[in-house]
mmCIF file of the N, C-alpha and C atoms, coordinates in Angstrom:
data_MODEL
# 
_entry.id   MODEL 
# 
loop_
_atom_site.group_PDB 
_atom_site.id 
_atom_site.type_symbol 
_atom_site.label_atom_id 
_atom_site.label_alt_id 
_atom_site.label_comp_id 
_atom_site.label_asym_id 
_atom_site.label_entity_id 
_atom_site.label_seq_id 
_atom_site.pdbx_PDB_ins_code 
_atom_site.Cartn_x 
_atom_site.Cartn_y 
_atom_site.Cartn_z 
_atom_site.occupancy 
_atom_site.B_iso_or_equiv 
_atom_site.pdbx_formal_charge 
_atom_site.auth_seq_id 
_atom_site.auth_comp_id 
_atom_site.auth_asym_id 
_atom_site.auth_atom_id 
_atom_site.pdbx_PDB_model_num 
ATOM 1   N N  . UNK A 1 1  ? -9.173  -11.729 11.640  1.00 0.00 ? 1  UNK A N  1 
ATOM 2   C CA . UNK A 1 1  ? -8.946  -10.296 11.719  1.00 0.00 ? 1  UNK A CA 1 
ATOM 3   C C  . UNK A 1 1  ? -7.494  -10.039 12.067  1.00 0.00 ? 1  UNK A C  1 
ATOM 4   N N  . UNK A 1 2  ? -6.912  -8.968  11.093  1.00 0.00 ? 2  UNK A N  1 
ATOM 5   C CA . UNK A 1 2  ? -5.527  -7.975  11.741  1.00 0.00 ? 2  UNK A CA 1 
ATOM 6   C C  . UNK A 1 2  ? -6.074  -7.454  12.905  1.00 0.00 ? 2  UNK A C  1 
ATOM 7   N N  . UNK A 1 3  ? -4.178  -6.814  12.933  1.00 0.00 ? 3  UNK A N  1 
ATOM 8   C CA . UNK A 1 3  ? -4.466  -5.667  13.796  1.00 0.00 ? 3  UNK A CA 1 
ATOM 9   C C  . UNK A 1 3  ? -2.921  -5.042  13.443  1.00 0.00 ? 3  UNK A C  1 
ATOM 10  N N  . UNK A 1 4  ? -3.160  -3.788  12.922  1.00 0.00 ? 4  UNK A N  1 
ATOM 11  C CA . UNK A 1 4  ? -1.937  -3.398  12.024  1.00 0.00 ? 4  UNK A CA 1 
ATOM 12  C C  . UNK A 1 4  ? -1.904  -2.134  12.073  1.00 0.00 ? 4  UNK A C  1 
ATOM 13  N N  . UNK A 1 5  ? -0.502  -1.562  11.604  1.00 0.00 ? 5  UNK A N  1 
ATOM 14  C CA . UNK A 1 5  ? -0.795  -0.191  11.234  1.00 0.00 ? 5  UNK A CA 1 
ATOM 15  C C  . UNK A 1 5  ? -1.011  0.345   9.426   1.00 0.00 ? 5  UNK A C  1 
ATOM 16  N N  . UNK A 1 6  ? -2.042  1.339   9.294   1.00 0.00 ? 6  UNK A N  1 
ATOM 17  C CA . UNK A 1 6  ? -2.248  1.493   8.157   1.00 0.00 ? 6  UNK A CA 1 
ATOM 18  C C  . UNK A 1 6  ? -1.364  2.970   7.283   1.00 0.00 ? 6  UNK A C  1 
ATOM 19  N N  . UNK A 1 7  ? -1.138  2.866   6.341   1.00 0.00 ? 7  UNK A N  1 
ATOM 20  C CA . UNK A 1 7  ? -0.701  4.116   6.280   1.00 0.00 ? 7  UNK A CA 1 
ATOM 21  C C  . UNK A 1 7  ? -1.328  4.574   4.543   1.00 0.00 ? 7  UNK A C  1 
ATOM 22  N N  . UNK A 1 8  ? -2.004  5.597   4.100   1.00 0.00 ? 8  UNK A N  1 
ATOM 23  C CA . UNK A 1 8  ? -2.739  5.856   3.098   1.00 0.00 ? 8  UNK A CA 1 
ATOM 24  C C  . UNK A 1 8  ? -2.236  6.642   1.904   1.00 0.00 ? 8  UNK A C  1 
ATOM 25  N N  . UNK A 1 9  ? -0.933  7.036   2.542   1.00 0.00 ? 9  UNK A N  1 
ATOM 26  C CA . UNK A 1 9  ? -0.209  8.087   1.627   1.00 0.00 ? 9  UNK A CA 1 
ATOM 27  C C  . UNK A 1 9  ? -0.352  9.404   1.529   1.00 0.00 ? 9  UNK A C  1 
ATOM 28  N N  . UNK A 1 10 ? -1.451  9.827   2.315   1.00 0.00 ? 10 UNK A N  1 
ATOM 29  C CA . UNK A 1 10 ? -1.629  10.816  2.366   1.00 0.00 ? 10 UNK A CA 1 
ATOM 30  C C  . UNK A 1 10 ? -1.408  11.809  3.351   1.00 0.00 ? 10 UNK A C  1 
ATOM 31  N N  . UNK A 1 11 ? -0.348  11.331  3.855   1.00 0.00 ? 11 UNK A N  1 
ATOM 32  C CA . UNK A 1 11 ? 0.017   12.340  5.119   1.00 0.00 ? 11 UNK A CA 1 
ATOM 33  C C  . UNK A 1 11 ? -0.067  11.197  6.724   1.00 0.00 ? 11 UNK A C  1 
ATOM 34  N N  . UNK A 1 12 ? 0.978   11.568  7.661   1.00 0.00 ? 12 UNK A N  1 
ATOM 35  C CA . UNK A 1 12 ? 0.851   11.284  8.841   1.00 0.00 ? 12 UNK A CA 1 
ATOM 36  C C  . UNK A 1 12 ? -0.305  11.494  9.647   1.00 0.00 ? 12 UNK A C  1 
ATOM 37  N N  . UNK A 1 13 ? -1.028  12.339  9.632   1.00 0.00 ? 13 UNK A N  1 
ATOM 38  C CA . UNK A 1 13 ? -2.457  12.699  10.299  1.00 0.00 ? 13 UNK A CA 1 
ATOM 39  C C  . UNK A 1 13 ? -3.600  11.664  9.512   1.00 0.00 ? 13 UNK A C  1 
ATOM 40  N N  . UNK A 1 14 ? -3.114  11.294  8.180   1.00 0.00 ? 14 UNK A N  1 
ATOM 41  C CA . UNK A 1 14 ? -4.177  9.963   8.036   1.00 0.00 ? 14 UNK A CA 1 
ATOM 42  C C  . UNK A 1 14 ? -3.986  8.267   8.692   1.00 0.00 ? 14 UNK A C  1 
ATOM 43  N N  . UNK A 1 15 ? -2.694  8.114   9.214   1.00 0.00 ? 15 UNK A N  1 
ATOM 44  C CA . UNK A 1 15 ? -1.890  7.048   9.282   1.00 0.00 ? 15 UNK A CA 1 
ATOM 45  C C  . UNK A 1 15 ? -2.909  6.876   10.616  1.00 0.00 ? 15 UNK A C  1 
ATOM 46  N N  . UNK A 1 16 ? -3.354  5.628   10.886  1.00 0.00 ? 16 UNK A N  1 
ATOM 47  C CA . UNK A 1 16 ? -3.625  4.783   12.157  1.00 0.00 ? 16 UNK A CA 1 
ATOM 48  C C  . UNK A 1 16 ? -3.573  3.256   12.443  1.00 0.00 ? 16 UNK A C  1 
ATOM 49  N N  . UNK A 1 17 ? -3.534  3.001   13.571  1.00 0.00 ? 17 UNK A N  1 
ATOM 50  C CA . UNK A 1 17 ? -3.844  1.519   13.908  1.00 0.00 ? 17 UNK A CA 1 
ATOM 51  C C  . UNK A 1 17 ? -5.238  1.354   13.904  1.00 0.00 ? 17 UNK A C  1 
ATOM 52  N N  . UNK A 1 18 ? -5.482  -0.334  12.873  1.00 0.00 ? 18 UNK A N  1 
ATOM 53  C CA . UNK A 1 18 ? -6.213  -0.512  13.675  1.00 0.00 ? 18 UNK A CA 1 
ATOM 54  C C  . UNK A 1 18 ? -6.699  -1.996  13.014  1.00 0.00 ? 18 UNK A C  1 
ATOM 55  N N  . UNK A 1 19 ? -7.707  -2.397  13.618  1.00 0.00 ? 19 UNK A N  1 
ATOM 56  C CA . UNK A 1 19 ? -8.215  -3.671  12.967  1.00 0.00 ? 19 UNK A CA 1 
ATOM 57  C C  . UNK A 1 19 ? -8.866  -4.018  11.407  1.00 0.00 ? 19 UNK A C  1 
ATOM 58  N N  . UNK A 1 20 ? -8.445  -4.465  10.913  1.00 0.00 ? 20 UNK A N  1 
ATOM 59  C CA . UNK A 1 20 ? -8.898  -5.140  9.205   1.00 0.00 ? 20 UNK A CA 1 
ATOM 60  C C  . UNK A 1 20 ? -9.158  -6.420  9.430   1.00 0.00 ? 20 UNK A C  1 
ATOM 61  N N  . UNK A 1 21 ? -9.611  -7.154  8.205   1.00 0.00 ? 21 UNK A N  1 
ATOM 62  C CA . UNK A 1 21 ? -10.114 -8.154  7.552   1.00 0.00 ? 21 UNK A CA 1 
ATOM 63  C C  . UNK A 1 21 ? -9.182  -9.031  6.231   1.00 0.00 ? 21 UNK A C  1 
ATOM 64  N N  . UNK A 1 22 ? -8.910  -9.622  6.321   1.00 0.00 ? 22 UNK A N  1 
ATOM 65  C CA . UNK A 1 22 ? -8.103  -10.015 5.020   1.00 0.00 ? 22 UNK A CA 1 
ATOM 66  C C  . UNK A 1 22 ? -9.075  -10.139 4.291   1.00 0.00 ? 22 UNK A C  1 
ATOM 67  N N  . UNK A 1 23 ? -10.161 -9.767  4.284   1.00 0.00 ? 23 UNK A N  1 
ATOM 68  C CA . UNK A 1 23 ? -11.217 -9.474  3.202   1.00 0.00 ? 23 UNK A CA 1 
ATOM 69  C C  . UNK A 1 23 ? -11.159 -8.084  2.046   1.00 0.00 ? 23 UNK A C  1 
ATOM 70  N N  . UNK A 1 24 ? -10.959 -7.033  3.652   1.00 0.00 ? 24 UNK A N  1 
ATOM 71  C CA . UNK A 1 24 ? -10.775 -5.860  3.408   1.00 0.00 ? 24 UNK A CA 1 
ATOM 72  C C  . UNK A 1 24 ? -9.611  -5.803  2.707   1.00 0.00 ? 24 UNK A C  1 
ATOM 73  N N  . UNK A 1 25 ? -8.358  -6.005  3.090   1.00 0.00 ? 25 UNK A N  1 
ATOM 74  C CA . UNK A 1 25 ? -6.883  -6.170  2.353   1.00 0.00 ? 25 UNK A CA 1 
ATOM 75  C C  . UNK A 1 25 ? -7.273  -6.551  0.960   1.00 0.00 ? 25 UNK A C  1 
ATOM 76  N N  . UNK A 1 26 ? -7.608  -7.764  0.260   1.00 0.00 ? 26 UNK A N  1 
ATOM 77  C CA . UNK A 1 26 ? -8.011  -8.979  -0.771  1.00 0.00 ? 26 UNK A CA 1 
ATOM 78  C C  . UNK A 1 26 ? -8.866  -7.617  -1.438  1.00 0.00 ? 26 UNK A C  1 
ATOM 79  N N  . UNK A 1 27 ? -9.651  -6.348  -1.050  1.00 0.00 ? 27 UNK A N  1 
ATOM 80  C CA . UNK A 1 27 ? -10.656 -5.839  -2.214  1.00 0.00 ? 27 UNK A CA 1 
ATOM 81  C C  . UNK A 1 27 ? -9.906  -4.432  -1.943  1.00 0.00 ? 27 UNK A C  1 
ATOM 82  N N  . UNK A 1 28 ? -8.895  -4.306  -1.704  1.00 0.00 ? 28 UNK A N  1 
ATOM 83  C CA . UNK A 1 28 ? -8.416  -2.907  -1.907  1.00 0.00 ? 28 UNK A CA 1 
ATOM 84  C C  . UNK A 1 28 ? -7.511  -3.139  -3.107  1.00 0.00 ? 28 UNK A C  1 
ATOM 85  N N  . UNK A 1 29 ? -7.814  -2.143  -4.333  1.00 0.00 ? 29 UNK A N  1 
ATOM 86  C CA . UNK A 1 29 ? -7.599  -1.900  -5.387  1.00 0.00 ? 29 UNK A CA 1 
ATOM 87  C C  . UNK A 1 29 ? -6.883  -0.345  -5.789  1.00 0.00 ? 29 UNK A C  1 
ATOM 88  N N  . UNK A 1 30 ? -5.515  -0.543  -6.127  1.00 0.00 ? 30 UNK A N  1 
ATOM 89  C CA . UNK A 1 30 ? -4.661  0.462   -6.161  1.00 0.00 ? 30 UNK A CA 1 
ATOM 90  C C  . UNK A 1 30 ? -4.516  1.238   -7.720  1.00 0.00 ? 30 UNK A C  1 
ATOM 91  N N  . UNK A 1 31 ? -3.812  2.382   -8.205  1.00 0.00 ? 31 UNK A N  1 
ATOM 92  C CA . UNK A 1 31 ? -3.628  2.698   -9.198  1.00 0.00 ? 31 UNK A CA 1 
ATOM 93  C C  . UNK A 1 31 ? -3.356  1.404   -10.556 1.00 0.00 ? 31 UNK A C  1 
ATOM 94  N N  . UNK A 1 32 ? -4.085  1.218   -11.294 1.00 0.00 ? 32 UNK A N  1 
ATOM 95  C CA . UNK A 1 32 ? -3.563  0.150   -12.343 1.00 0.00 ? 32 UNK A CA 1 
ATOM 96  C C  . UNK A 1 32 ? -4.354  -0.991  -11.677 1.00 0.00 ? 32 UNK A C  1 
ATOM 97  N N  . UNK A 1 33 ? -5.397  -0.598  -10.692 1.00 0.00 ? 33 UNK A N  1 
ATOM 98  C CA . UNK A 1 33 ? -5.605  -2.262  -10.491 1.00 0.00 ? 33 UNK A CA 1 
ATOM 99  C C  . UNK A 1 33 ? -4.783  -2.975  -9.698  1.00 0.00 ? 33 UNK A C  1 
ATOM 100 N N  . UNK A 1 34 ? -4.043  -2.336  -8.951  1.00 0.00 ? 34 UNK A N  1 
ATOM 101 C CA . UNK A 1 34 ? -3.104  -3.312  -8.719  1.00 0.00 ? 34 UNK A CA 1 
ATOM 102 C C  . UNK A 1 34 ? -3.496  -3.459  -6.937  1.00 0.00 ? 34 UNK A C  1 
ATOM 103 N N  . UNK A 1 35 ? -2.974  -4.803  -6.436  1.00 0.00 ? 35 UNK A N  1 
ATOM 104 C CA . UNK A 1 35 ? -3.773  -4.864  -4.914  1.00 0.00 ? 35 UNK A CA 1 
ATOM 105 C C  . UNK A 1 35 ? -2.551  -5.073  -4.550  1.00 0.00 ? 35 UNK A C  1 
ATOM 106 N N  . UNK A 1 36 ? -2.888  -4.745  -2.785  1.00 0.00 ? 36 UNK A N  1 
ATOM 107 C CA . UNK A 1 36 ? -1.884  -5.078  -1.814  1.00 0.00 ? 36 UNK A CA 1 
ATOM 108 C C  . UNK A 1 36 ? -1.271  -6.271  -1.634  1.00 0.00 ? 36 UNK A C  1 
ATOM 109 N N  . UNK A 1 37 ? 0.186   -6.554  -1.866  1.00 0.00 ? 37 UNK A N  1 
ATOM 110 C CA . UNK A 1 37 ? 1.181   -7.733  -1.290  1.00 0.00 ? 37 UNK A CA 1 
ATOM 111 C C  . UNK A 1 37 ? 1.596   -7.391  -0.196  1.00 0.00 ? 37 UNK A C  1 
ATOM 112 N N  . UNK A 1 38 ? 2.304   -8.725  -0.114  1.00 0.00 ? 38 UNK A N  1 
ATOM 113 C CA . UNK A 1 38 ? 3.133   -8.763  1.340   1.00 0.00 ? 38 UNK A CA 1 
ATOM 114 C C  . UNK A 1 38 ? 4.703   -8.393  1.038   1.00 0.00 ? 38 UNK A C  1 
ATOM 115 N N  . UNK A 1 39 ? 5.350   -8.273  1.770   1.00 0.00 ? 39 UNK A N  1 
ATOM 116 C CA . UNK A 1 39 ? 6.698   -7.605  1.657   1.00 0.00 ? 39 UNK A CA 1 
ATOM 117 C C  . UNK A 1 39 ? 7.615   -8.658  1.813   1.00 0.00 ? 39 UNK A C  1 
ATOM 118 N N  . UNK A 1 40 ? 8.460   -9.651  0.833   1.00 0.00 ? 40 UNK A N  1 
ATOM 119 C CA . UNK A 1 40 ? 8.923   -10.815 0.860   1.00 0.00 ? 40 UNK A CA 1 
ATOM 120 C C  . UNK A 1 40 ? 10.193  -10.929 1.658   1.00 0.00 ? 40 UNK A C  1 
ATOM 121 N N  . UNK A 1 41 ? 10.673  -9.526  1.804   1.00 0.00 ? 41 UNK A N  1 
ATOM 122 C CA . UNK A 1 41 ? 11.881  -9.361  2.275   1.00 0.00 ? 41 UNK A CA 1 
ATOM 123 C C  . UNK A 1 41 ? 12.069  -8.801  3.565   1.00 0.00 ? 41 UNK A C  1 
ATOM 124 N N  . UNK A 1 42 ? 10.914  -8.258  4.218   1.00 0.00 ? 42 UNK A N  1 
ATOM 125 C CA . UNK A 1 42 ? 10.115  -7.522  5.793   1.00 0.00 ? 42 UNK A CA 1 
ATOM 126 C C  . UNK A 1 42 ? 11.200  -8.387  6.591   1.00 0.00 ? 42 UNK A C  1 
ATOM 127 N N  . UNK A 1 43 ? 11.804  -7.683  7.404   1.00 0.00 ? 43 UNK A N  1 
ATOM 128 C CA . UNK A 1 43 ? 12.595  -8.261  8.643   1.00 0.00 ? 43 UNK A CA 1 
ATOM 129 C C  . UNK A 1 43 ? 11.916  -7.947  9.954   1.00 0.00 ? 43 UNK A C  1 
ATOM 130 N N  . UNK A 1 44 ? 11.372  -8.199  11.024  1.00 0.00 ? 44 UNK A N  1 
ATOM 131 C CA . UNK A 1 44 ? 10.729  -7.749  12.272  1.00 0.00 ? 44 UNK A CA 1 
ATOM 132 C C  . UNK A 1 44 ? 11.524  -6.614  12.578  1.00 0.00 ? 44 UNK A C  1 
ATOM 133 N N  . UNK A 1 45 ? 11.342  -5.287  12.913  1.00 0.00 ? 45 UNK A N  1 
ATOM 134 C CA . UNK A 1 45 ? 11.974  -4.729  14.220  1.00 0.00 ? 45 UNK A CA 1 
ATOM 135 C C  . UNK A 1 45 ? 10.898  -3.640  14.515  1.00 0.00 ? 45 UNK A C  1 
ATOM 136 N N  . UNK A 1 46 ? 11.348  -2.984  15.602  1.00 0.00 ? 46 UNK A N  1 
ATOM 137 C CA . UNK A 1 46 ? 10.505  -1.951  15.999  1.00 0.00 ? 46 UNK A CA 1 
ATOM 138 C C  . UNK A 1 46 ? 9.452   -1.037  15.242  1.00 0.00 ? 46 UNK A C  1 
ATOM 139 N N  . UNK A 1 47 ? 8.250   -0.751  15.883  1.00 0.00 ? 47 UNK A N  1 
ATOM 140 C CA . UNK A 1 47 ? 7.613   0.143   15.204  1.00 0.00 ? 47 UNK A CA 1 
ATOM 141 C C  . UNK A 1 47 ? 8.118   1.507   14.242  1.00 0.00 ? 47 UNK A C  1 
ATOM 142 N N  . UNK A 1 48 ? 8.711   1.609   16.037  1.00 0.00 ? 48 UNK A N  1 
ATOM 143 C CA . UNK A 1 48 ? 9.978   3.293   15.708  1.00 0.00 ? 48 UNK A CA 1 
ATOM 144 C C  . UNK A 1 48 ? 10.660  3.208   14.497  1.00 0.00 ? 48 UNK A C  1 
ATOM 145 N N  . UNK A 1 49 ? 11.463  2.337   14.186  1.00 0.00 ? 49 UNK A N  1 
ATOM 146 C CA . UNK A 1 49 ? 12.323  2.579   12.935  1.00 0.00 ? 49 UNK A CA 1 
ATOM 147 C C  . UNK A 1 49 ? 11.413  1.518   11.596  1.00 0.00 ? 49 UNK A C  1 
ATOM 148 N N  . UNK A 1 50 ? 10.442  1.452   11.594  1.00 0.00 ? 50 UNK A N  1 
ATOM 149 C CA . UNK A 1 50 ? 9.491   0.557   10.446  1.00 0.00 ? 50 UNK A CA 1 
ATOM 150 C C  . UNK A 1 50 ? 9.037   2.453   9.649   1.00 0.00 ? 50 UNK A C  1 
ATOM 151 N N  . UNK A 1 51 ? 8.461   3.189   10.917  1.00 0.00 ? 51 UNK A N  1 
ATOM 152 C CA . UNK A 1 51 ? 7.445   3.835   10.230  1.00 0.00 ? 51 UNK A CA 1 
ATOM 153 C C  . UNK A 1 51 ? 8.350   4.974   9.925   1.00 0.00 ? 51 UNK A C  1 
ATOM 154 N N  . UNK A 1 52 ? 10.189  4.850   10.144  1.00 0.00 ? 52 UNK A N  1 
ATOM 155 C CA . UNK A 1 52 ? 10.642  6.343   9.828   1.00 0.00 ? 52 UNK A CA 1 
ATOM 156 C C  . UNK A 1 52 ? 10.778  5.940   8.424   1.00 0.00 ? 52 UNK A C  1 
ATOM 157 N N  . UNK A 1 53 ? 11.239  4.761   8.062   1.00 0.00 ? 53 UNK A N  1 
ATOM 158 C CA . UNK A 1 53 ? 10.955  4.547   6.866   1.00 0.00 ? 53 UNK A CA 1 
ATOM 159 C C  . UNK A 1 53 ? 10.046  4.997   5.789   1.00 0.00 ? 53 UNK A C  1 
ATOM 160 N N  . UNK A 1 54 ? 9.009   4.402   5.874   1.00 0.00 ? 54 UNK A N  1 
ATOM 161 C CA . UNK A 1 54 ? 7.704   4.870   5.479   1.00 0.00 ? 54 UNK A CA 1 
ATOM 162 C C  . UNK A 1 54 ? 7.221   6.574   5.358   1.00 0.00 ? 54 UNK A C  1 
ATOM 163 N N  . UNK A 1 55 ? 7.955   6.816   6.379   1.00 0.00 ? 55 UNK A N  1 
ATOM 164 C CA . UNK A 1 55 ? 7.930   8.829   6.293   1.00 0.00 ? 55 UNK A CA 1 
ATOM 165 C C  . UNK A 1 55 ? 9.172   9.433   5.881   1.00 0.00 ? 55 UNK A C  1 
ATOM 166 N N  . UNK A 1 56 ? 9.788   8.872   5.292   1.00 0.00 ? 56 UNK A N  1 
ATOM 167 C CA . UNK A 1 56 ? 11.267  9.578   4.697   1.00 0.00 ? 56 UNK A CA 1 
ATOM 168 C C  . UNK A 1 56 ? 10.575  10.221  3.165   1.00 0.00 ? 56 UNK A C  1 
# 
């Protein structure tokens, strides 16, 4: 099991933490079929500046 933050695209009021499955990850299926990767280039830093990203 994760423990991550999720974010759905659909707005900040959908965004939460919380626990998954790399099961769950492995059967989520996006526009085109297409599934979730990992980010090859992800550098660690703070939450704070990960998720202003993500909300720009």
């Amino acid at each position: 099991e994760f423990f991550g933050w999720v974010t759905l695209g659909l707005g900040p009021q959908c965004d939460q933490w919380g626990w998954f499955s790399l099961e769950e990850l492995e059967s989520v299926k996006l526009m085109h079929g297409l599934g979730i990767e990992r980010d090859l280039y992800w550098t660690p830093r703070p939450f704070s500046e990960a998720v202003k990203e993500v909300r720009a």
